[in-house]
C-alpha positions as CSV (number, residue, x, y, z in Angstrom):
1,X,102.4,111.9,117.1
2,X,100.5,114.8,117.2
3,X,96.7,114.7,115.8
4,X,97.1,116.2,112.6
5,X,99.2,113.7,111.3
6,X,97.4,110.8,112.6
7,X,94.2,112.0,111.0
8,X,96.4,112.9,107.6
9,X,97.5,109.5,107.9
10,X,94.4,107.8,108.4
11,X,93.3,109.2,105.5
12,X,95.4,109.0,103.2
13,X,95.8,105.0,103.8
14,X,92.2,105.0,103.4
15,X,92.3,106.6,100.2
16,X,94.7,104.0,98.9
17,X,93.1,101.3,100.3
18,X,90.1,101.9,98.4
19,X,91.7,102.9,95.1
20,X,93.6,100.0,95.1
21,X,92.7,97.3,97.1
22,X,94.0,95.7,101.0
23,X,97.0,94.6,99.9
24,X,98.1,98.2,99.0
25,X,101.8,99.3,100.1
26,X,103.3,102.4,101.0
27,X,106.2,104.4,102.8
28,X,105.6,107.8,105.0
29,X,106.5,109.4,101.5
30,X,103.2,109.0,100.9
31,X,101.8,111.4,103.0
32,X,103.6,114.3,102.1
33,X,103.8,116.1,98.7
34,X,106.9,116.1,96.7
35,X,108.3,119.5,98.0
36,X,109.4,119.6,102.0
37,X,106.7,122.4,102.4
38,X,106.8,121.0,106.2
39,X,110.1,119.3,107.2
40,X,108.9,118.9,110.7
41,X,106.1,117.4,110.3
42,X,108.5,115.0,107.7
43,X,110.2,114.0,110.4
44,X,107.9,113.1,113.0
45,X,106.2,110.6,110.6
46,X,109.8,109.4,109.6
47,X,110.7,109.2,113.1
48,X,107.2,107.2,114.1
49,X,108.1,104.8,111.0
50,X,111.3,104.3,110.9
51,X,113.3,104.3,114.8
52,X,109.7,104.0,117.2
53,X,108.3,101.0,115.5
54,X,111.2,100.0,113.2
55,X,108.9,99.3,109.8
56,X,110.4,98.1,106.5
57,X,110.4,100.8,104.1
58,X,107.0,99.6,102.3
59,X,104.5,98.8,104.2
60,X,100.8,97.6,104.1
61,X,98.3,101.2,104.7
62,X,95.8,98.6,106.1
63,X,98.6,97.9,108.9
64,X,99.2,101.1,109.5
65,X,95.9,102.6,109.5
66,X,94.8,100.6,112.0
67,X,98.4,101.1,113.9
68,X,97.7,104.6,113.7
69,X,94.1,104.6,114.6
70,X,95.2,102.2,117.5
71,X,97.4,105.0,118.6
72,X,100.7,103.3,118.5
């Protein structure tokens, strides 16, 4: 995953976590706006998610903040 997206990633879990608490969920979705302004990039988080680490379609951002700053 290339750096941008880890680092969008990162930060955008973090900005969940702290508006709503640890147990916060999300889906890739949530790092993107709601126009495909970057389909690429759309797909390599969708890719990371869904077929490299297999990950329910919510998910906790605590888990994958740290799985992303973990560099999995």
């Amino acid at each position: 995953m290339r750096p941008e997206l880890r680092k969008k990633i990162s930060t955008v879990c973090a900005s969940k976590i702290a508006a709503r608490g640890e147990s916060v969920g999300l889906s890739f979705y949530a790092f993107f706006a709601n126009k495909n302004d970057d389909p690429e990039l759309l797909m390599e988080a969708a890719t990371w998610w869904i077929k490299t680490h297999e990950l329910d379609h919510f998910e906790k951002a605590a888990k994958i903040k740290q799985m992303v700053e973990a560099g999995l």
